[in-house]
N, C-alpha and C positions, 0 to 999 in steps of 0.2 A: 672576774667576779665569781665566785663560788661562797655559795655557804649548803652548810650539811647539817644537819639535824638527826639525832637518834635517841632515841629510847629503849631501854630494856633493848634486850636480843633478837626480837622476832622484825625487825622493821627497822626501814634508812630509806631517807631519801634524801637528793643532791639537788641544788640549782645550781646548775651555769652558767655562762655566757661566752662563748665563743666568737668574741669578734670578727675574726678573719672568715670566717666563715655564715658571719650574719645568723649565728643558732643561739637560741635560746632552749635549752637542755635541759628539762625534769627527767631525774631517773629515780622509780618507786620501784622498793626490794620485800619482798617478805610480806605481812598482812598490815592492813591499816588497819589500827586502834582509833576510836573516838578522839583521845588527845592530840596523836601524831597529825590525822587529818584537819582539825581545826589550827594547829599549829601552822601547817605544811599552807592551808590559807591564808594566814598571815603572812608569811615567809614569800608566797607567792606576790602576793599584791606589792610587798617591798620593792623587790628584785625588779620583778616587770616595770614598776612605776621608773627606772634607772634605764631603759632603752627606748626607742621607739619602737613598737610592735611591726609598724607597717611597712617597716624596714627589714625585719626580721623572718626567719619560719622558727616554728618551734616543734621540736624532736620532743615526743613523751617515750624515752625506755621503762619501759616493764615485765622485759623478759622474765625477770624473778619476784614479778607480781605474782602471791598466791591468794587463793580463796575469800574473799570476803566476807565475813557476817551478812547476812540478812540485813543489818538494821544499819550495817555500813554503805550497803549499796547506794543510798540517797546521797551519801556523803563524795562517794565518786562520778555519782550525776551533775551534784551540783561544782564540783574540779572541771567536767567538762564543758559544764554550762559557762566558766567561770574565763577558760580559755577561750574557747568562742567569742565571748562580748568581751574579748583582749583586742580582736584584731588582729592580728599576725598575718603577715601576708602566707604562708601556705603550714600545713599543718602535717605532720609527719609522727608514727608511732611506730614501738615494737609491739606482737603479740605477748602476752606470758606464756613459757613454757607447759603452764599446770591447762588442761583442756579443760576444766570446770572456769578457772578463772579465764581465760578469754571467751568462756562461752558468757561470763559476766558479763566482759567487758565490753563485748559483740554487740550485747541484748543494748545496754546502755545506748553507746555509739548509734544505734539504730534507732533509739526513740529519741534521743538527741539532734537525728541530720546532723552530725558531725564528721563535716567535707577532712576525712586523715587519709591519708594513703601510710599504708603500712608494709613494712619491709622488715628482713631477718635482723636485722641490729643497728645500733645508734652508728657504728663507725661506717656502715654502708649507706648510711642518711648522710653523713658528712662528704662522704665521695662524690654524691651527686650535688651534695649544693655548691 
């Protein structure tokens, strides 16, 4: 199961699902726009409703997460608050290359308690599961 989503040039993201390896895969590229983000929530809620969580972990890649707006940051608070009350049995992330944007996504993760262990890349999440 994959579905991908794009708009304009600056932003993509993918869901997955990799069964053999029980992952459920979000990968966000470039900055999120208001639309994409509200979009990328729907899209969420589908896909997930299509496995059991507590069977699963779920991988977020964002290496080529960049900078978010100010007024986006609530919008990837509420992604991670969104994941959380999924359930997932363990929860796995990459950082974004850009140091502004993980120092975003740091600050969030932190006011969230959001239990992710983080590692250099999605294909190195896949090795260990």
């Amino acid at each position: 199961m994959k579905i991908s989503y794009q708009k304009g040039v600056f932003s993509l993201y993918k869901i997955e699902v990799n069964e053999s390896k029980k992952a459920f895969i979000v990968i966000v590229d470039g900055f999120i726009q208001e639309e994409e983000g509200m979009q990328f929530l729907t899209d969420y809620k589908s896909n997930v409703s299509k496995v059991n969580p507590k069977e699963y972990s779920m991988i977020i890649g964002g290496e080529n997460l960049v900078v978010s707006k100010q007024e986006m940051l609530p919008v990837l608070g509420q992604a991670i608050s969104m994941y959380m009350d999924t359930g997932f049995k363990k929860y796995f992330g990459t950082y974004p290359k850009s140091a502004i944007a993980k120092v975003q996504l740091s600050k969030i993760v932190k006011e969230k308690n959001f239990d992710v262990t983080f590692k250099d890349s999605v294909s190195e999440i896949l090795e260990i599961l």
